[in-house]
C-alpha positions, -999 to +999 in steps of 0.1 A: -404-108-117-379-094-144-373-061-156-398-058-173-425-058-150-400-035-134-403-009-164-445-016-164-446-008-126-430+026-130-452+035-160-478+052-142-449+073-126-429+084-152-471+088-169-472+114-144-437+130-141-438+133-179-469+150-183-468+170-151-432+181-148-420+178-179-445+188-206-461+212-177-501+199-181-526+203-160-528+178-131-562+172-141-552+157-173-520+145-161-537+124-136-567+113-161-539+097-180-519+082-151-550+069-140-558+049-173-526+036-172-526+024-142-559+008-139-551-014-174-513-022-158-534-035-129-563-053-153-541-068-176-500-074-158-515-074-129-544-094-133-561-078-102-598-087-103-624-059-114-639-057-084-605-046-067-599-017-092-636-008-085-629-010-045-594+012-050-610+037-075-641+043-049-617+047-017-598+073-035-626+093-045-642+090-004-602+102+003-603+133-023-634+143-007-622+143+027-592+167+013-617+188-002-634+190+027-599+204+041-595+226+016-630+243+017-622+247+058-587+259+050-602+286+024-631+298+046-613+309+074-591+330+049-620+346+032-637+346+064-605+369+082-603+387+050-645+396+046-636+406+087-611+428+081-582+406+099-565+396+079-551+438+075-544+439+112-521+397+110-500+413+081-493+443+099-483+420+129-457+402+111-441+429+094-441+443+124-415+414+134-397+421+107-402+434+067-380+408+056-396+383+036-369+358+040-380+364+081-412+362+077-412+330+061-389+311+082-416+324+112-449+311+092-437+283+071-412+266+087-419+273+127-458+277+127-461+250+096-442+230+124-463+235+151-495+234+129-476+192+112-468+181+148-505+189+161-526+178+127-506+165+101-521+154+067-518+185+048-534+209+077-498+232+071-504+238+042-544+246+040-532+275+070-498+282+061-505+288+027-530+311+026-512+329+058-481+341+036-508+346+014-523+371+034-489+389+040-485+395+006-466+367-010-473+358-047-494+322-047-467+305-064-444+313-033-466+305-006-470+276-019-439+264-026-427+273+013-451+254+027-443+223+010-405+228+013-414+226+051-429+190+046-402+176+049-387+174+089-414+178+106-435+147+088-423+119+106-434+137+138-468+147+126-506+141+137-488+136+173-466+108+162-486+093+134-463+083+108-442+063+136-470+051+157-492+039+128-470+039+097-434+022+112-451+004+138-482-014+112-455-021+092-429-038+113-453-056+133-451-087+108-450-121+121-414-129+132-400-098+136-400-101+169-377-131+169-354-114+144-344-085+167-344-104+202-330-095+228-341-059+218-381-059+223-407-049+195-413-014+224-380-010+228-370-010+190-391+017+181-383+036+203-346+035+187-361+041+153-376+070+167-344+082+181-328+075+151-358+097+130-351+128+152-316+123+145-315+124+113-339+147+103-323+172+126-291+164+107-307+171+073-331+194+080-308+223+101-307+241+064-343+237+054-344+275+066-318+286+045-325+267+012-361+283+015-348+316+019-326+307-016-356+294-031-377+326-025-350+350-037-343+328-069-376+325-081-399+356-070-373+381-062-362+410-086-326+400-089-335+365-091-313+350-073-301+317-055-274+341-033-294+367-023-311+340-002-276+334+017-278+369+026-301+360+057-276+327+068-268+336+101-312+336+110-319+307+089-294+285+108-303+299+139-343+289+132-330+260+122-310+250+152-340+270+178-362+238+160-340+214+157-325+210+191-354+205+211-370+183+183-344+156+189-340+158+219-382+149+225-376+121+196-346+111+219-361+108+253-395+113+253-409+097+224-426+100+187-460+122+198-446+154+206-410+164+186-423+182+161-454+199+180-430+210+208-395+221+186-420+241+166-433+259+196-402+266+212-383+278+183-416+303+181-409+314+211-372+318+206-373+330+175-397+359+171-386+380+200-350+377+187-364+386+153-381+416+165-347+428+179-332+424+149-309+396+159-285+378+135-308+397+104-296+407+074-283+442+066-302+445+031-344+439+038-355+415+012-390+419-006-406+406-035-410+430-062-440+453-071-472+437-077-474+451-112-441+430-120-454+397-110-451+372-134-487+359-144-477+324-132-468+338-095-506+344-094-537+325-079-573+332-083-572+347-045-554+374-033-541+391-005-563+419+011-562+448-013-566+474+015-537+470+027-526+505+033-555+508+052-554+509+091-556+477+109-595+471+122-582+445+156-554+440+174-532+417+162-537+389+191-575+394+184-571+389+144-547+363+150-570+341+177-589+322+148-557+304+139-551+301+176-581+282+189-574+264+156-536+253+170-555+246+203-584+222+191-563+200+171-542+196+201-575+187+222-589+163+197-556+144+187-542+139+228-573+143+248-581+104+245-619+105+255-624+133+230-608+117+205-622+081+204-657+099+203-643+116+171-628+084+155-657+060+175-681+043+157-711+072+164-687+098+143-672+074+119-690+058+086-677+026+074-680+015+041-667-021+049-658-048+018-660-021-014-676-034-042-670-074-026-632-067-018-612-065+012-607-030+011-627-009+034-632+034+038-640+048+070-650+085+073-643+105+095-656+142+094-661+150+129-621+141+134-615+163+104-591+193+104-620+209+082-647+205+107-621+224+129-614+250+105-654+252+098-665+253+135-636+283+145-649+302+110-679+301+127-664+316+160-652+349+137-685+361+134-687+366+175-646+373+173-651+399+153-687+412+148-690+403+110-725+405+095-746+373+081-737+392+045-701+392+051-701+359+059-720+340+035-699+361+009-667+346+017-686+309+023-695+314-014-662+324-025-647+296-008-671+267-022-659+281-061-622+278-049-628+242-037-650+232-065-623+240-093-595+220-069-618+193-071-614+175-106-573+171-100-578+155-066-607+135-078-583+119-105-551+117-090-564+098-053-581+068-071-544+070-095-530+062-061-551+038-043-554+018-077-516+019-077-509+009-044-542-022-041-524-033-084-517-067-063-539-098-073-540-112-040-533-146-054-503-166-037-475-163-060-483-133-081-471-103-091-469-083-057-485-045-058-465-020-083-452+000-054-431-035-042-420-043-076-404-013-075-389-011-041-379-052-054-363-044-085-347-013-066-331-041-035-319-061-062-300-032-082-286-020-048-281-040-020-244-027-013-251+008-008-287+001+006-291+031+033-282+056+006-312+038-014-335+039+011-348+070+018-351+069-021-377+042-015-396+064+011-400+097-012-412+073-036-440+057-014-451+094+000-448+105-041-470+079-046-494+078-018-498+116-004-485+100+025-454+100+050-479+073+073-490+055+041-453+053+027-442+033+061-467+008+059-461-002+024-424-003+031-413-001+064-412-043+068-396-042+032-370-018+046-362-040+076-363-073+058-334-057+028-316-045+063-315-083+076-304-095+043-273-076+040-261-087+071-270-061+094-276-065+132-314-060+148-298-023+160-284-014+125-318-021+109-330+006+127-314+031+109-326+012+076-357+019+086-356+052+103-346+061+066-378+049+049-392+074+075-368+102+064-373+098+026-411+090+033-413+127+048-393+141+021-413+128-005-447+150+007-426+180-010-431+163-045-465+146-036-490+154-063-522+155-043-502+177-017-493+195-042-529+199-059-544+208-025-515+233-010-523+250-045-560+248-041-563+269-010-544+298-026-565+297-062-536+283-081-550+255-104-536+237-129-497+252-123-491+218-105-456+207-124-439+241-117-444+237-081-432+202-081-398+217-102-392+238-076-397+213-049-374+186-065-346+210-054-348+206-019-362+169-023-328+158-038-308+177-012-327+158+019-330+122+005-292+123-008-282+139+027-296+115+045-284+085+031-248+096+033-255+104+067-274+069+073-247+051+056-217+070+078-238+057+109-246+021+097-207+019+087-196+031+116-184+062+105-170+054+079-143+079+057-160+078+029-199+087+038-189+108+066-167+127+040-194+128+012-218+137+041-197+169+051-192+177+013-224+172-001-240+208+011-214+222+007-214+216-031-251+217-033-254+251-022-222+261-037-239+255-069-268+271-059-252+298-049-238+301-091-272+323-097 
């Protein structure tokens, strides 16, 4: 494996970066091309058999679908409270907590997108977030852009543990691992990675609150703005801490199921009675401008409630219930263990074993679906709130055009994925699959500062794959195995690999089909690559964060990395703080 296989494995990348980001197409046709590319990488360098490609292509279209499925859940319930006349009554709740945008977002996006990541995971904060701020009156663009920000901490936590309990642990439980770490047992060990996640992430992630509050003032307020954002710092640290805290210390002594779930909750309850006393909130209200200022590309296809001068219709615990039950349901089917093997068991689950001769297999799952949730509770809001059949088949109408023109990008970009990640022959002594090359070629480059690397690796599996869960299993054993070969002890490879989890949760801000579908449920198509220019910001400031703080920990706090650790915010929002 030289460099040049090297350079051919990051094609389909830089495919998509260029066309996406860069020369700002569609992610329809940026993910058309990235998919031809790919595909002939893994014909012809490759040499993966047809039948393979065939396989990857068809599980990535049976993934997409299952999104959309998410997405047309996500966006009924929206049109479904809006056709109700709800969704007047939830806005006029929030601002009742506080007119501040900057507020309102920290409450929805990062505490309730929290709650809503630790119970669900895969996207479900987004397809309710979004369409949430939505509602209150933020531009598309914005709500969009918050709720991916916020994927980022809570990740590794998600689905009730998910990424840990089936990404890490898949992908550590190679053969001789085991032996490798002795005395420390294979339980034991993750539960230290685990401690080391919540750690870090609370490390890193303290300032989400803060950089989202810069990144809504610089790009959709009047003055445009990085500093305005600092003008709410003493709240944003506080939400940040009133999540934090309690996140680590479930990660720390109670395990990977239930930190993000339960710092999300309790920093709700901490933080929106302090909000609506005003507590630590800035002097100066911050709002976006007037609607007729917007710029066109702030815009979606759906929009918030236009009578919104009107009075509200239900009380705000009755409007808000739908997204209640929701939060409660996904808590029943992912920990009630009965409930949930009937979900996942083999009467609620097709199998599409051996695609097209090959070893890989699609199981689906729609019962266990966040959008059979959503679907079931959008349902409930006819009897919640009296609607009419009318009403209701209007906004199931509206929905199914939302979903249908989200469909082509998510169609394209999934197989582009699955193709990418199954590239590998098979054959003993090949090329391995692109996404190893990579991480290879990247071992090779970088083995003395590896921990400031790694999280690098992790963004680039969850770019790549959608995926903080998906990320760890491709590279959680790679992580541990460049950990042993630098001469680490069993212990200090947990931090290796706790990183891969950092980065691999990081990486969802910039993930493209997290990206398509955030933007689906708001109406925003085809303004994929100036979402993911935004999100890069706060992407670099996480993965770069976390490595110096990794590499302090793994050096034993060392000057150097403990230094750049304490500097590098500082500078990053210093320059921020320029505009």
């Amino acid at each position: 494996m030289g460099i040049l296989h090297t350079l051919y494995a990051i094609a389909p990348i830089f495919t998509v970066f260029l066309l996406l980001v860069v020369m700002r197409r569609s992610a329809t046709l940026s993910m058309a091309a990235a998919y031809g590319v790919t595909a002939l990488l893994a014909l012809l360098v490759w040499g993966a058999p047809g039948n393979k490609v065939a396989a990857a292509t068809a599980n990535g279209v049976i993934v997409a679908l299952t999104l959309l499925f998410i997405v047309f859940g996500a966006i009924l319930l929206l049109n479904t409270l809006r056709e109700s006349g709800a969704l007047k009554s939830i806005r006029q709740g929030f601002m009742d907590i506080s007119p501040d945008r900057r507020i309102q977002v920290i409450i929805v996006a990062w505490l309730f997108g929290s709650l809503i990541e630790g119970s669900s995971g895969f996207g479900t904060p987004s397809a309710v977030g979004a369409p949430l701020l939505l509602a209150l009156g933020f531009p598309a663009m914005a709500a969009v852009m918050s709720v991916l920000v916020i994927q980022s901490t809570p990740v590794s936590f998600g689905a009730v543990g998910t990424p840990i309990l089936l990404g890490v642990k898949t992908g550590i439980s190679t053969d001789g691992v085991a032996e490798q770490i002795a005395p420390i047992s294979p339980e034991q060990y993750l539960l230290d990675i685990t401690s080391n996640v919540g750690l870090l992430h609370a490390s890193v992630g303290i300032l989400i609150p803060l950089l989202l509050c810069c990144l809504l003032t610089r790009y959709f307020g009047e003055k445009r703005s990085f500093r305005e954002g600092f003008g709410a710092w003493k709240f944003a640290i506080f939400a940040g801490l009133a999540f934090t805290v309690p996140y680590y210390l479930v990660a720390r002594f109670l395990g990977p199921e239930f930190p993000s779930m339960i710092g999300g909750f309790l920093g709700l309850l901490i933080v929106v009675p302090a909000a609506k006393k005003g507590f630590l909130q800035p002097k100066e209200v911050f709002d976006f401008p007037e609607r007729s200022k917007w710029e066109s590309t702030w815009i979606g296809s759906l929009t918030e409630d236009d009578q919104q001068d009107n009075k509200p219709t239900f009380s705000v615990f009755r409007a808000f219930s739908p997204y209640l039950i929701v939060i409660a349901l996904l808590i029943l089917t992912r920990t009630v263990k009965p409930l949930k093997a009937f979900l996942t068991g083999e009467y609620t689950t097709i199998t599409l074993s051996e695609l097209f001769g090959s070893s890989i297999t699609s199981k689906i799952q729609l019962a266990y679906s966040p959008g059979a949730i959503l679907i079931v509770v959008s349902l409930l809001c006819i009897l919640i709130f009296g609607m009419n059949a009318q009403s209701f088949l209007r906004g199931w109408r509206n929905s199914g055009k939302t979903m249908i023109a989200a469909a082509p990008a998510l169609l394209l970009s999934v197989p582009m994925v699955q193709v990418f990640i199954h590239s590998g022959s098979g054959v003993e002594g090949a090329l391995p699959a692109m996404p190893m090359v990579l991480a290879q070629s990247a071992a090779a480059a970088f083995s003395n500062i590896w921990p400031n690397v790694s999280p690098w690796i992790g963004a680039l599996g969850a770019f790549i794959a959608g995926s903080n869960t998906v990320s760890n299993m491709m590279f959680s054993y790679f992580q541990f195995s460049t950990a042993m070969q630098i001469g680490l002890s069993p212990d200090l490879t947990g931090y290796v690999v706790a990183l891969q989890a950092i980065g691999g949760a990081a990486g969802n801000m910039i993930a493209v089909h997290n990206v398509v579908a955030a933007a689906a449920v708001v109406g925003m198509i085809s303004r994929e690559g100036e979402v993911i220019r935004k999100t890069l910001i706060p992407m670099v400031y996480y993965v770069v964060q976390a490595g110096f703080i990794g590499q302090a920990l793994i050096t034993g706090g060392g000057v150097v990395w403990i230094a750049l650790a304490l500097i590098w915010p500082l500078v990053y929002f210093g320059l921020l703080a320029r505009k």
